[in-house]
C-alpha angles and dihedrals in degrees: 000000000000087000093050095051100046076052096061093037091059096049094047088051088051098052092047084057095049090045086053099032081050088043084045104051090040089059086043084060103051104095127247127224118212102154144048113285109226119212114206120208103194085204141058121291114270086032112134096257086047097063084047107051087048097053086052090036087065096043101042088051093068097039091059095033093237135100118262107209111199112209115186108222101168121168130101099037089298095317092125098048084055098059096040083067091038088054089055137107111258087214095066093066085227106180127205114218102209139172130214093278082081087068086056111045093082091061103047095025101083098201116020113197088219131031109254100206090040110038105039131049127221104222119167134005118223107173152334132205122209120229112231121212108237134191131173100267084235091065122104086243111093102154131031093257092058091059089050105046082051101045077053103059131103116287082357106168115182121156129209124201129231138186084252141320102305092010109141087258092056079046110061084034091070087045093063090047092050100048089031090055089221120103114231114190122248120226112181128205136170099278142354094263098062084056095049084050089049091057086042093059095037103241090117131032115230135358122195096224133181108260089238080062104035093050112077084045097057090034082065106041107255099105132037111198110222100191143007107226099211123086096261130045113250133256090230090055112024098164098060105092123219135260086245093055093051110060102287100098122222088351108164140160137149141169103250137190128209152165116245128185141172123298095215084056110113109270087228085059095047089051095047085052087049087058107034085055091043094063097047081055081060096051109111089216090042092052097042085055097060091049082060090063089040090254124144115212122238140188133194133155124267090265100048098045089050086051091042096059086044098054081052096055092053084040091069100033087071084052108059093029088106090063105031 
């Protein structure tokens, strides 16, 4: 009985040790802040992604207890943004606020000075913006299959307008004519809004514009939107149907934001940051204020967020395969 008992005693002491040597090791793997945080944005102040990362940059701070110091490093399409972060110290957590341009950049970059898939991590999602179709409400075209049966017919020539040739609204644009099968003609201009102008005046025929700038235009009346180009209808605008639901199947593209960090980073660290940045998705204030911007919050794991950057960068790189 003694022997049984000092048994079953030894076994119980041995299970408790493994419990706190287990607890232990698992608080010996959260990751400790000691230093400011930067926060790159790879573009000019007042940009878009700049008023982003600095609405996460506040919250964040006081969700890690350390300062996150935005610096502003625009130039090369956000290249040198990138290898600001990529000169960096791992051990300085340095995080790189991006937008889906990034996706871009190894298609239309001929010779990269890093490798985008080897040598940076996706690490959280914050937030997309669908683009909208829009016409002048006095066009023929009152749905999206009427812009695309005429766009169809014989010596057809309509024209859609983009922020520049491989902007995320030229984009999109070559997207539809590929999965449309029509061919739409491109006119570039400085920035979206002179193409949205442009419809508004009637000298082109349809811009794919962001919905916050979009918006003031169709609530008065100037511009109809035909079609929403993300996989699900909005919120804002819950009648206009999407490009999926029209004929062009599985047709989807938005304009998406993201946080981006080393490769070489910890993967303890990067998932601290996921989930740090996750939960500032999750902040009420945080989340009016991108609506603001006509943003819609999301929020996907570490994993699915680094696919799904890679499933964008092959996605336009079937885009721009006819002219690179």
């Amino acid at each position: 009985m003694v022997m049984g008992m000092n048994r079953l005693f030894k076994l119980l002491f041995t299970s408790v040790a493994l419990v706190l040597s287990n607890n232990h090791a698992l608080a010996q793997e959260k990751p400790v802040l000691k230093t400011p945080v930067m926060a790159i944005v790879p573009f000019s102040p007042g940009a878009l992604i700049d008023i982003i990362a600095r609405i996460y940059s506040e919250t964040l701070s006081k969700q890690i207890g350390q300062p996150v110091v935005v610096e502003n490093r625009p130039g090369a399409g956000g290249m040198v943004g990138t290898q600001r972060l990529l000169s960096e110290d791992v051990a300085r957590n340095t995080l790189l606020f991006v937008s889906s341009s990034y996706a871009v950049n190894p298609s239309v970059q001929e010779k990269l000075p890093f490798d985008t898939l080897r040598d940076l991590s996706g690490v959280a999602s914050i937030a997309y913006s669908p683009t909208l179709v829009v016409v002048n409400p006095k066009s023929p075209y009152k749905t999206l299959q009427d812009l695309i049966a005429a766009a169809k017919k014989k010596d057809a020539y309509l024209t859609y307008g983009s922020a520049g040739v491989n902007s995320a609204t030229d984009l999109v644009g070559r997207y539809f004519n590929q999965e449309a099968g029509i061919q739409l003609e491109h006119i570039p201009y400085k920035g979206v809004q002179e193409g949205v102008a442009e419809v508004v005046a009637g000298r082109i025929d349809v811009s794919f514009a962001p919905i916050a700038l979009a918006m003031p235009y169709i609530k008065d009346g100037r511009l109809k939107a035909i079609g929403i180009t993300s996989e699900h209808r909005s919120d804002i605008l819950p009648d206009v149907p999407t490009v999926s639901e029209q004929g062009v199947a599985d047709f989807d593209y938005a304009i998406w934001y993201g946080v981006i960090m080393n490769a070489k980073t910890p993967d303890p660290m990067k998932a601290y940051m996921a989930e740090q940045i996750s939960a500032v998705n999750s902040n009420p204030d945080v989340k009016r204020k991108l609506e603001q911007q006509g943003l819609i919050s999301r929020t996907v794991s570490l994993d699915e967020f680094d696919a799904y950057i890679k499933q964008e960068i092959e996605k336009f790189r079937k885009i721009l395969k006819p002219t690179h």
